[in-house]
N, C-alpha and C positions, 0 to 999 in steps of 0.2 A: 667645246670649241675645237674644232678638227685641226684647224691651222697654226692653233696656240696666238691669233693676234692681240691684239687688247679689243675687248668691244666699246662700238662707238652710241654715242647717247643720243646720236641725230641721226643715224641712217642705218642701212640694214649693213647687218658683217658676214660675207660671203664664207661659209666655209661652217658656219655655225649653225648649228640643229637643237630645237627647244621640243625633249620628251617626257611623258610621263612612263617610270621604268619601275619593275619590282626589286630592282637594287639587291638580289639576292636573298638570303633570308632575312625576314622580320625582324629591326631592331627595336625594340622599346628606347621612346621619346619621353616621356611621362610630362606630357602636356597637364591632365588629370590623371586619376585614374581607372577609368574605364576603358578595360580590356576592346572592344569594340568602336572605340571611338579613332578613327582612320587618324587623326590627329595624333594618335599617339603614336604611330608606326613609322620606321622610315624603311616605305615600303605599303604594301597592304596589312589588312588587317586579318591575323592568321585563318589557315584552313585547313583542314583535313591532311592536307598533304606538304604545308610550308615547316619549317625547324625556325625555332621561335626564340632570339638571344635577349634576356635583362639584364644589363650591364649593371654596374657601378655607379654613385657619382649623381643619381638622379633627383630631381627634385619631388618628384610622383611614381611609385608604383601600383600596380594591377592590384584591384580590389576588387573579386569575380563577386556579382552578385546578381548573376543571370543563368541560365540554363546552357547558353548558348556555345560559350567562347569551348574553341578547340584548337588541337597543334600535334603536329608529328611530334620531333624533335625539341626537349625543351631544353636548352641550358639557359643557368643562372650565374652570372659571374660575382666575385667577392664583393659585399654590398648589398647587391641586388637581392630580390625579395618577390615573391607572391603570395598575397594573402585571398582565400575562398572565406568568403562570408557563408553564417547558418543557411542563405539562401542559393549561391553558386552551388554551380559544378562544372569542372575544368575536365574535358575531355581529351587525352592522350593515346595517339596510336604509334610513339616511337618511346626512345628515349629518354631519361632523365639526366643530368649532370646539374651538380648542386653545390656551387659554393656560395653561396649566398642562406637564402632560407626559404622556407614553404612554411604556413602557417593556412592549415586547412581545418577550417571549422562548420566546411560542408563537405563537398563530395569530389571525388578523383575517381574519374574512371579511366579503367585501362582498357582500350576496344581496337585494338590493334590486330593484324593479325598472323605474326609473327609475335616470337617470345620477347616477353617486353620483361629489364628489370627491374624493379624497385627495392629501394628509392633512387636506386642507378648508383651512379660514378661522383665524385665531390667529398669535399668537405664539409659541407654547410649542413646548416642543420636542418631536421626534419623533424619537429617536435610531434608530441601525440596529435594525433587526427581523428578528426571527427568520424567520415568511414571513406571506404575503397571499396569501388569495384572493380574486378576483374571478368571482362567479359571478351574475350578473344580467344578465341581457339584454337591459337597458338599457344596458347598458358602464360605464365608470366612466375617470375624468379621473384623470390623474397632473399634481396641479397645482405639485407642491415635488419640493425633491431626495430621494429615497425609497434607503436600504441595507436591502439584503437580507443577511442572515446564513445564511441556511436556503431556504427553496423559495416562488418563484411560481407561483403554478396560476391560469392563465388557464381557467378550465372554461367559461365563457358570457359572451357578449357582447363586444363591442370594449374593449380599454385602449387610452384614445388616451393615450400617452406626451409629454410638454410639458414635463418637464424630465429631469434627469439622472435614472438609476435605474440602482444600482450593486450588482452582483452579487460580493459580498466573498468574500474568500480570504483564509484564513490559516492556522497550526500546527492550529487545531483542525478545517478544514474548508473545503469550498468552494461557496456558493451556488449552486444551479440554476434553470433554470425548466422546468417540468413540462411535462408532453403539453401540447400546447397546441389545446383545441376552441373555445376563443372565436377571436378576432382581436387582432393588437395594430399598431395606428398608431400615429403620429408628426408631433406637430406642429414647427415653427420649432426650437425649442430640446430637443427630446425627443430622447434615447436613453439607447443601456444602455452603463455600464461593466462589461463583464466582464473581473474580476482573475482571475488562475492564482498562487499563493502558491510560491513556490522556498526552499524553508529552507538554514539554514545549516547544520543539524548533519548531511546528505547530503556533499557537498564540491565542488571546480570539478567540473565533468561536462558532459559532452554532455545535451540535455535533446530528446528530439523532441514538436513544439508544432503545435497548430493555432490561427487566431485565427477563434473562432465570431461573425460578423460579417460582416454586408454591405454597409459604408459603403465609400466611397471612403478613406479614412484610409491615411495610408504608415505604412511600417513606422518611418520616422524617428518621425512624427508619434506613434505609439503605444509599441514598445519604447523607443525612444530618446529616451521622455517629450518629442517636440518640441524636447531642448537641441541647439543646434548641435554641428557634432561637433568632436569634444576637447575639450568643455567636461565636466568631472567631479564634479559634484556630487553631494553623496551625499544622497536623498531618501530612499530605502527604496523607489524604484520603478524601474524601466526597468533596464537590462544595457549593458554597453560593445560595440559590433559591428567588427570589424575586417573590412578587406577588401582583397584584391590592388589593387582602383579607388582606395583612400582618401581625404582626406578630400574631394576637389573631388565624389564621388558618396554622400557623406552619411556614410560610415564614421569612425570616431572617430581611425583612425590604418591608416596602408597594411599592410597583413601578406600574405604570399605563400598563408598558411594561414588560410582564411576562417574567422569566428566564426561566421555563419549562412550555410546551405545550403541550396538542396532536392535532389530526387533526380530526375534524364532517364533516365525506363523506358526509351525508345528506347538511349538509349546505354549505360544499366548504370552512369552513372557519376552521382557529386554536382560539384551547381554551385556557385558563392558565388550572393548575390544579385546584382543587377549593379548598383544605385541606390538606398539608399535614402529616399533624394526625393523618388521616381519610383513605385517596385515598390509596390503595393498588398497591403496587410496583410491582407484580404478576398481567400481561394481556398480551392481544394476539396482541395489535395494540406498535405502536411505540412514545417516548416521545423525542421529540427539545429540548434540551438543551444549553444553552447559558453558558459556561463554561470557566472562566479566570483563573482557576486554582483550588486551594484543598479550606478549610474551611478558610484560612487565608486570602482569598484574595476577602476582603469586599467588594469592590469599583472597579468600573471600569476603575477608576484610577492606582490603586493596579496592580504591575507587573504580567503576567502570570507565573504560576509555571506550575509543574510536577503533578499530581494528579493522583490515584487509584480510580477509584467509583467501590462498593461491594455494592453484594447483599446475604441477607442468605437463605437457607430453601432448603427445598427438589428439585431436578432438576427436570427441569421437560423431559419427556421419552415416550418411546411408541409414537403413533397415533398422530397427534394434528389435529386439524378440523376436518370436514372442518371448514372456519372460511367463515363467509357468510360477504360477501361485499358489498356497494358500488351500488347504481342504476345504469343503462346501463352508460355506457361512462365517467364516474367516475372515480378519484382517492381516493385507500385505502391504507392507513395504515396499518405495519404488520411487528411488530419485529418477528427477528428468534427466534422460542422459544428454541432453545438448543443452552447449554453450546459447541459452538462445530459450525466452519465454516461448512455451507451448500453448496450444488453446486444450483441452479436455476433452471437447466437444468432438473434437479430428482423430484421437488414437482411436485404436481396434482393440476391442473387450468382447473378451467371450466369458461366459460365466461369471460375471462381475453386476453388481446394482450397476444403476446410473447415479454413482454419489461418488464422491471424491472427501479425503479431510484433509486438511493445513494446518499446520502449529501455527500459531497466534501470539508473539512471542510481550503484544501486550494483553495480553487477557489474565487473570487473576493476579499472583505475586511471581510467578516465571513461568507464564504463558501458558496456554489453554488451547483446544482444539477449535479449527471452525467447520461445522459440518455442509458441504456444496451438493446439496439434492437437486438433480435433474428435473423436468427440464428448466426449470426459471433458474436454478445455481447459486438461492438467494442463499446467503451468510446466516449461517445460527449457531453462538446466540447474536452474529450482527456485532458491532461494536468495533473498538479493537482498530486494527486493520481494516477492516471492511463494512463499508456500510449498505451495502445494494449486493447484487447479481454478481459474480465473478468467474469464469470458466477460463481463468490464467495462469497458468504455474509458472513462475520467475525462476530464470536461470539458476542454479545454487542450489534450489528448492525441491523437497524431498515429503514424499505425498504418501496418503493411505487408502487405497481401495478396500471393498469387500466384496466377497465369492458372496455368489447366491447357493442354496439352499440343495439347488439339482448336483446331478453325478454326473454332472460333464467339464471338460478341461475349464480350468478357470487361471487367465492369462490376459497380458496386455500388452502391444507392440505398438511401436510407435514408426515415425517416416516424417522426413526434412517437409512434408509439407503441412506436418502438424505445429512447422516454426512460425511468432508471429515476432514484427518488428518492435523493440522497443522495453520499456517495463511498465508493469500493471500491476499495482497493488490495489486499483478499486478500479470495480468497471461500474458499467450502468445500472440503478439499483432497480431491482426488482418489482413485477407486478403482483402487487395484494389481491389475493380476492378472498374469499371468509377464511378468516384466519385469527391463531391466539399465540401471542408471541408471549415465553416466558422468562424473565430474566433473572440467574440469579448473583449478586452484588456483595462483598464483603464494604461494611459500614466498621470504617477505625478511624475517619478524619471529617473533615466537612464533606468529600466528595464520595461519593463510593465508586468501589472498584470490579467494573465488569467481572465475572469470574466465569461463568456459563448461562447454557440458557439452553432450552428446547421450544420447539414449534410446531403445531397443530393445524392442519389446514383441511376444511371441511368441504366436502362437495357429494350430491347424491353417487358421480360414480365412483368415489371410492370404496374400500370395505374395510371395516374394524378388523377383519384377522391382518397377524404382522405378513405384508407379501412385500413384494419385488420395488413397490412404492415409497417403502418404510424405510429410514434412514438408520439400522443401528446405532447404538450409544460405541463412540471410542474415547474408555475411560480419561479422561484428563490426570495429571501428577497429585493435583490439591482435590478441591472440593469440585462434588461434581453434582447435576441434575438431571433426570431423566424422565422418561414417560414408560411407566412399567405396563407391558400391552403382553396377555397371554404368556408370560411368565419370561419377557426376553424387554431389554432395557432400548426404549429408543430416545432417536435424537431428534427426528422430524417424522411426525406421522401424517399420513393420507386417512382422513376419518371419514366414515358418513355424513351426510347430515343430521345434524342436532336433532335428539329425541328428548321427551317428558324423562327427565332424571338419569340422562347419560350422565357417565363419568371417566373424568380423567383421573386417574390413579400418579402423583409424581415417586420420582426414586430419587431418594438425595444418597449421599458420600461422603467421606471421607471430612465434615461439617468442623470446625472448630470449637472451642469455648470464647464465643465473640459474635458480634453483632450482624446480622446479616437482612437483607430486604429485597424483597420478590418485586419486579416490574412485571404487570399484566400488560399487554400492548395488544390490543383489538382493533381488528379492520373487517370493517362491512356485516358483522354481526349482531347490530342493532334493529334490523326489523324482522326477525324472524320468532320473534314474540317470548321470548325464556329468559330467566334473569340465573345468572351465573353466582355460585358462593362458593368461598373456599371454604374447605371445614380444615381447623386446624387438633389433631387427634389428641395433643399434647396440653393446649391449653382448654380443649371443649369449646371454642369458638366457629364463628361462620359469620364470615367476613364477605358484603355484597360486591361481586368484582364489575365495574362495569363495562357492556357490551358497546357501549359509543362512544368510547373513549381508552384512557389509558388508569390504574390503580396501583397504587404502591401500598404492599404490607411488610409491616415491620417486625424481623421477629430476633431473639435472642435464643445463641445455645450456650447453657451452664452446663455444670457437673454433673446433672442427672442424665445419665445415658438418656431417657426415653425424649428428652428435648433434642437428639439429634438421630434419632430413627428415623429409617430410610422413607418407611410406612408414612409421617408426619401427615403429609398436607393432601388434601384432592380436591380437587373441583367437581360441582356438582349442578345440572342446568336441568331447572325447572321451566314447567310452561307457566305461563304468566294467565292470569282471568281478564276480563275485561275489567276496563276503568272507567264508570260513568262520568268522570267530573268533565268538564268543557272550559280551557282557560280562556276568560273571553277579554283579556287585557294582560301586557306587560312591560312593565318600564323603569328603566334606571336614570334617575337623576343626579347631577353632582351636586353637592352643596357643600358649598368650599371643599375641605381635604376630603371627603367624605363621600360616600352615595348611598342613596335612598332608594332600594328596590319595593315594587310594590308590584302586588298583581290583584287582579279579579277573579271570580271563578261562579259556574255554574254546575248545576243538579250535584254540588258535593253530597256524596253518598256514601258512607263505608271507608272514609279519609281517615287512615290514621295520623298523617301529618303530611307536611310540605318541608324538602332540604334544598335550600338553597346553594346552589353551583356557583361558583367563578371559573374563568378558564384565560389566560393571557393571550393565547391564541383559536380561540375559539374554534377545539376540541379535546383537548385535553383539560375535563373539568376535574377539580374537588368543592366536597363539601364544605359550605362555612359555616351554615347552621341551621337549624331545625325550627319549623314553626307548628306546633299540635294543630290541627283540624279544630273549628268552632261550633260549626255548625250540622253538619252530615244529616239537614231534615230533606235535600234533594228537590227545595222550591225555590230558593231565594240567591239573589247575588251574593258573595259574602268578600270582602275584600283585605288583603292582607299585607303588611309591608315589614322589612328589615332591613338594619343600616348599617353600611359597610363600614368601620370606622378606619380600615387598613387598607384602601385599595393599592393597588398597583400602579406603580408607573408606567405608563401609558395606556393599552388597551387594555378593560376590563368585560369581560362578557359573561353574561349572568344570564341564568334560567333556572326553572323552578322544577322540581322533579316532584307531585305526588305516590306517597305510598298508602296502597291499602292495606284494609283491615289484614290481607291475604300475601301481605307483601308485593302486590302488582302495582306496576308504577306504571305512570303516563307524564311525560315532558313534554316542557311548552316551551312556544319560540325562543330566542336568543337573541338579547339587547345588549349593547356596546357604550360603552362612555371611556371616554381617554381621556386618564389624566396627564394631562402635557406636560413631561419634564426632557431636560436634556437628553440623548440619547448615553446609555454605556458607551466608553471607546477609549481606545487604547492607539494614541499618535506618537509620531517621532520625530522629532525634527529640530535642526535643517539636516535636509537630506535632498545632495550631498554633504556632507560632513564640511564644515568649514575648518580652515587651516589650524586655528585653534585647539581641535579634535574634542568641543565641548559638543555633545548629543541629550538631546532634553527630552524624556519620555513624560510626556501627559495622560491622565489618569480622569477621565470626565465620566462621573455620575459612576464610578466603579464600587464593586462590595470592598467592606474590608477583609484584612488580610496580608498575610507576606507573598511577596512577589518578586519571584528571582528575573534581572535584568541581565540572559548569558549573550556574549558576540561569539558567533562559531564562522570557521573560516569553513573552503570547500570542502575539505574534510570530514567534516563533522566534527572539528575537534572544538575545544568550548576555550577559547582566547582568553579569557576578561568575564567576569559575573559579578553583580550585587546585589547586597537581599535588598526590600523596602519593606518597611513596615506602615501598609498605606492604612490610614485611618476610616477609609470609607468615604465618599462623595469625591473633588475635583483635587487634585493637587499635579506640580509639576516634579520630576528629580531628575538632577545632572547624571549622565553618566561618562566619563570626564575619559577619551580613550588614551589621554596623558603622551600622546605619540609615541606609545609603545607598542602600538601595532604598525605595519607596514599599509602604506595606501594602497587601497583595489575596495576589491567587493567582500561581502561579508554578510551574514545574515545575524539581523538582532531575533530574542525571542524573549520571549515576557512567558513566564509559566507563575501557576500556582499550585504547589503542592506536584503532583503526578501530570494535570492537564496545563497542555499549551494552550493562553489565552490571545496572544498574538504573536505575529510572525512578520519581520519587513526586511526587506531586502536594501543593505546599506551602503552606501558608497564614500568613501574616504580617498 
């Protein structure tokens, strides 16, 4: 109102003008809070080119959970606040001032095109972040300590680095930085922490580790968090290192059996480090580490924790190699050098198979190898870590190639476009085609324990000699299995197809005096007409393996050396004769708890008996029992039945397998009967947690058994735990959190023994 009069409520007031104005920069209103809703502005609703003030005082702040919203200039005053949800991102071409707070748990991009700095100017806080990009090609200044939760993408222009920038790891995940096409410098005080997260609920293990970094930094200086050694303190970061040199060469105490190693391709053998003082934390090959937890945990006695290992200094980016390897037929050593999972499939090998191996850090009693044969990258022995396909090496993580056979350079280089986003410890599993999975298992409790395994896979163009197809054996610490092919030990062979009295020859190792059982696991080798037997050389047996399905043999090594020779066991595949018999009926009945299988049969001829199958899932059968043949005069129906007096809870599927006089068999269809009971399960509840902090875990139609009830926060550290001693069938138990935890999220877990039987995700 120009004139300053009073306005009047009945007629028009000369001098006064009613407009709609952009009022200068963007104030936040906080009507709600969506960034986009014009209501929230006094003013418009930002763009590319407005400076954007959140005061204090509000009753609603900015909750990005769009793609869309962007701003020059952001300031935040004391109070004031914006939050980026997993699904926003807030795009920035000026400015930051921050006294208030940012709380970004999607994406900040910087796309400016002059130098922008972060997290700019203020007091307020900037907690870890989910990720940042930087795509301006003016660069942008890292001027405060900066957490990453999620991913950096350097896409355009320089980050010149000028303080700490820390790439977190923990139970849920591990920071990366993305292909990298801008640049990234380092001023006086700039660099990166890259953490590798070690959880506790794994166990002590071997761990093999790469430190993606290019600084001068010793290995004291970074695993060994800098504390002198023998000093024990329990941070939740760094690892205890023992060494034959101890402690005058940095080690925490002398031991004959090093904590960290690397591997001498020349010599085939692992080293300790020799110093670490001295030995620089920044290289191109990979370090074995023996890890029971963080600095606290002296003794190997000492329970396993949760632990962080970090490393500092410049990342390292661009080009790496080539890195030259290894004499013909060799295994090398070769951590990832980037902060950042790799694909396999992307590096440059020259003179190298198409196989990759990973330490396994659950596989036998402190981890096992998994061998990754091209092109499917299927997992063997599988288990563990890995159950399918996998062509991913996780930041941290420190890998084994091998030189082929020829006299030409044998090397591997890598490039920021072999980085993928995110972490992968299981990718898509693998396509079967005829194949014989073997597994071998240490038996000391109800469950057995993965320990190794080889694999077989058949097809007319492979060849029986060991070539470029064939996966070498890389020996594991404990007990080991192989396929001994032309006088050289493998892991996965490329075989012909099956002939009249092929044979697999296995290689064991390093076997204990204790119990142990072979998993056969067959896929798609059932109609090619050959029955499969192991012969076992120790006890003179010949054990039928089956070709349509899956077979477990059980065996024992005692004191007699020759029960644990390498020689032991081999498979042996016969052709099978024809079967005259014809099943011309079959069928399972229940009758009450129980079922009645019975079948028909025609032209029996030369029938030494009929074994009767169950399978819960119908294909993986065993035998229940045996019925001798009656009649073999080859005219008459002859009918036959047996009663299941045990079946299973719920599906039952039964079929009848004839064996002839010749050992040839012939199988007939496959009948189902369910017996209906409750399902297994394992619930929790109330969830959310009521004020009370009373949590009740349900146990429905479960085996018996002890069963540990731990609460681990995000850490992976284990809060609270109870044993149960469940007696088998339905029961309920308190797990009482006594309000001695803090309220948030939290994850329960119900284990038995070694395996997780459930997992939930808990809120209090």
């Amino acid at each position: 109102d120009i004139d300053a009069d009073v306005r009047s409520t009945t007629g028009p007031d000369i001098g006064a003008d009613e407009f709609n104005g952009t009022g200068g920069s963007p104030i936040w209103k906080g009507v709600d809070t969506d960034w986009e809703n014009p209501a929230n502005w006094c003013g418009v609703v930002p763009t590319v080119a407005t400076n954007v003030t959140i005061p204090g005082g509000r009753a609603n702040y900015p909750n990005i959970t769009t793609v869309t919203p962007v701003a020059n200039n952001i300031t935040i005053s004391t109070g004031g606040k914006i939050t980026i949800s997993p699904t926003g991102v807030l795009s920035n071409k000026g400015s930051w001032t921050n006294d208030g707070s940012v709380t970004n748990n999607g994406l900040i991009v910087l796309n400016g095109t002059t130098n922008q700095t972060f997290p700019g100017t203020g007091t307020g806080a900037f907690p870890a972040m989910f990720s940042l990009t930087v795509n301006n090609p003016g660069g942008a200044t890292i001027n405060k300590p900066v957490t990453i939760n999620g991913t950096l993408k350097p896409q355009a222009g320089n980050i010149a680095v000028n303080d700490i920038v820390t790439l977190h790891s923990d139970a849920s995940g591990t920071a990366n930085v993305d292909a990298v096409t801008g640049s990234i410098s380092y001023g006086a005080l700039g660099k990166f922490s890259v953490e590798r997260f070690i959880s506790s609920l794994t166990r002590k293990a071997w761990r093999f580790l790469s430190a993606p970094i290019g600084g001068p930094q010793t290995i004291s200086q970074a695993w060994q968090e800098g504390q002198a050694p023998g000093i024990y303190v329990s941070t939740g970061f760094g690892m205890q290192i023992v060494g034959p040199a101890g402690i005058p060469s940095g080690f925490d105490m002398a031991n004959s059996i090093p904590s960290l190693k690397t591997y001498d391709a020349t010599a085939s053998l692992w080293v300790s480090v020799p110093n670490t003082n001295v030995a620089q934390i920044s290289t191109t090959e990979g370090y074995m580490a023996f890890i029971r937890g963080d600095r606290g945990s002296n003794t190997f006695a000492s329970p396993n924790s949760a632990t962080t290992l970090r490393t500092s200094g410049p990342i390292k980016t661009g080009a790496v190699g080539p890195l030259s390897t290894a004499t013909a037929s060799g295994f090398i050593s070769v951590g990832n050098p980037y902060p950042s999972a790799i694909d396999f499939t992307l590096t440059t090998r020259n003179g190298l198979l198409n196989t990759y191996y990973l330490w396994d850090p659950k596989l036998g009693t402190y981890g096992g190898y998994q061998t990754f044969n091209g092109p499917s990258y299927t997992a063997t022995p599988g288990g563990g870590s890995y159950a399918g396909g996998n062509k991913f090496i996780e930041s941290g993580m420190a890998f084994f190639v091998v030189a082929t056979a020829a006299a030409v350079p044998h090397n591997i280089s890598f490039a920021e476009n072999n980085k993928v986003s995110g972490s992968f410890q299981v990718a898509r599993p693998g396509v079967a085609g005829k194949q014989l999975r073997t597994q071998l298992s240490g038996v000391s409790g109800a469950d057995p324990n993965l320990i190794d395994g080889i694999l077989v896979e058949f097809d007319p163009a492979y060849s029986n000699d060991v070539d470029e197809l064939d996966a070498p054996k890389l020996s594991n610490f404990g007990e080991n299995i192989g396929i001994l092919s032309h006088g050289k030990s493998i892991s996965v062979e490329r075989h012909a197809s099956i002939v009249d009295r092929d044979t697999l020859f296995y290689q064991l190792g390093q076997l204990r005096q204790q119990n142990y059982q072979l998993d056969f696991i067959v896929d798609n080798l059932a109609a090619g007409g050959f029955t499969a037997y192991l012969e076992d050389a120790y006890l003179l047996t010949s054990t039928v393996i089956a070709l349509d399905g899956n077979t477990t043999v059980n065996f024992t090594v005692n004191a007699d050396a020759a029960s644990k020779a390498s020689n032991r066991f081999r498979i042996v595949f016969r052709q099978l004769g024809p079967v005259p018999v014809t099943f011309t009926n079959i069928r399972a009945d229940r009758q009450d708890k129980k079922v009645l299988v019975s079948w028909k049969v025609e032209n029996e001829l030369s029938i030494d008996h009929y074994s009767v199958e169950r399978s819960a899932d119908g294909r993986n059968f065993r035998e229940l029992g045996t019925k001798i043949a009656t009649d073999n005069s080859g005219g008459t129906t002859v009918q036959y039945s047996w009663l299941d007096e045990q079946p299973l809870t719920g599906d039952n599927f039964y079929r009848i397998k004839s064996v002839g006089a010749g050992n040839d068999v012939k199988i007939s269809e496959t009948v189902n009967v369910n017996m209906k009971a409750e399902p297994s399960l394992i619930t929790a509840y109330p969830n959310p947690v009521t004020e009370d902090g009373l949590l009740k875990v349900r146990f429905t139609n479960t085996t018996k058994g002890n069963y540990r009830l731990s609460l681990i926060n995000g850490k992976g550290q284990v809060l609270m735990s109870r044993m149960v001693n469940h007696e088998g069938g339905s029961s309920v138990y308190d797990f009482n959190l006594n309000h001695s935890v803090a309220h948030g999220s939290y994850v329960l877990q119900v284990s038995k023994g070694n395996k997780v039987k459930a997992t939930f995700k808990i809120v209090y």
